[in-house]
Structure formats: structure tokens, C-alpha cells
N, C-alpha and C positions, 0 to 999 in steps of 0.2 A: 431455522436456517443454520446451516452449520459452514462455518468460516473459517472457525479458528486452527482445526487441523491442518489444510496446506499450507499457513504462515507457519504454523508451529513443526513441520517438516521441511519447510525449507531450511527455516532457522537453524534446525538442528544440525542439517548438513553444513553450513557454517560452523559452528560449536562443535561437530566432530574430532578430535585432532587426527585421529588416525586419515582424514580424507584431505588433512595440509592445504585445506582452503584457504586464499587468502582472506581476510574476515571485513565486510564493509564500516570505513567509518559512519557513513550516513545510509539509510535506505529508502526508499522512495516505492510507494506499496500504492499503485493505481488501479482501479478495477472500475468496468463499466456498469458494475451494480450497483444502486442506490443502497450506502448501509443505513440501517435505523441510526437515532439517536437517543433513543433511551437511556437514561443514566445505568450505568451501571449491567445491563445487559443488552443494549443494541451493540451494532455490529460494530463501533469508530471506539467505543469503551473498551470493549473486549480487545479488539485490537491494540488498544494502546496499554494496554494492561501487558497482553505477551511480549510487546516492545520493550517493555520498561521490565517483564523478566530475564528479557532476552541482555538487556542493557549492559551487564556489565560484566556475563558472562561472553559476548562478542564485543565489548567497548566500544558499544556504540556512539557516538556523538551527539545522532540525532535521529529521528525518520519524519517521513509524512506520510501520509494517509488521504492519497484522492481516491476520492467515489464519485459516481455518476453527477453529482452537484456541482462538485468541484471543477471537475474536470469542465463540465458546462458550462460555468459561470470563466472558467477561463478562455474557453474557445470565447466565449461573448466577447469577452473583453477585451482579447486579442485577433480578431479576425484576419491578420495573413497568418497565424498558425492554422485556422480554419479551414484557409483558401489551399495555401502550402500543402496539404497532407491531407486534401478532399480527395482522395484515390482510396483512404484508408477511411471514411465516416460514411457510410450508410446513408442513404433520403432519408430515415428516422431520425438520424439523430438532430 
């Protein structure tokens, strides 16, 4: 599974200076794929790995990291987000 190239190409467009982006204090990285958890090589490690390279070359503050658990486990637990933005969720989900 390969993930970590479009984080790691966004990010750089941030970190370019020649492209005078403004640079995010915090980022917020959702995707409706289930990442692994494997230590050290599933996809929420990795990820937080290039975060934490990306850190303090863009000064970062902070990020998160929702995946498909996440984001479900929130719909659960807030259902008028659910209801609100059912135009945008699929019968599968």
C-alpha cells in the first residue's frame, strides 16, 4: 500500500518557499481508507512519522490522522453530523 507519497508531496508544496504558501499551523489528514496499525509500518505510523518530519520544517503545532475507524466511530457518536451531510455518505457507509 503506498500512502506516504501524496502526504509527502503535499507537504512539500507547503515547505517550498519559492511557492509563498501560507504554511498550516495544525493539519487535519482524513481519508475513507482503513489505515493498518502495525507498529512501525502500517499506514497511521508512517504517517505520523512524515508528520513529525514535516514538523518543524512547516511548524507545525499539531495534526490528526482520521481513517475510515475514525471517521465512523464519529459519525456513530454524533448522528446529526450523519443526518446533516447524508447527501455526501453512500448506503455503504
Amino acid at each position: 500500500m503506498i500512502i506516504r507519497e501524496p502526504w509527502r508531496a503535499e507537504l512539500e508544496t507547503f515547505a517550498d518557499p519559492e511557492r509563498k504558501q501560507r504554511k498550516p499551523d495544525y493539519y487535519l489528514f482524513a481519508t475513507n481508507v482503513p489505515l493498518p496499525g502495525v507498529i512501525e509500518t502500517g499506514g497511521k505510523d508512517r504517517a505520523e512519522a512524515l508528520f513529525k518530519e514535516y514538523q518543524d520544517v512547516l511548524g507545525l503545532k499539531g495534526w490528526f490522522i482520521w481513517d475510515y475507524h475514525q471517521i465512523r466511530t464519529l459519525l456513530d457518536i454524533y448522528p446529526d453530523i450523519r443526518t446533516t451531510y447524508a447527501a455526501w455518505i453512500t448506503p455503504g457507509d
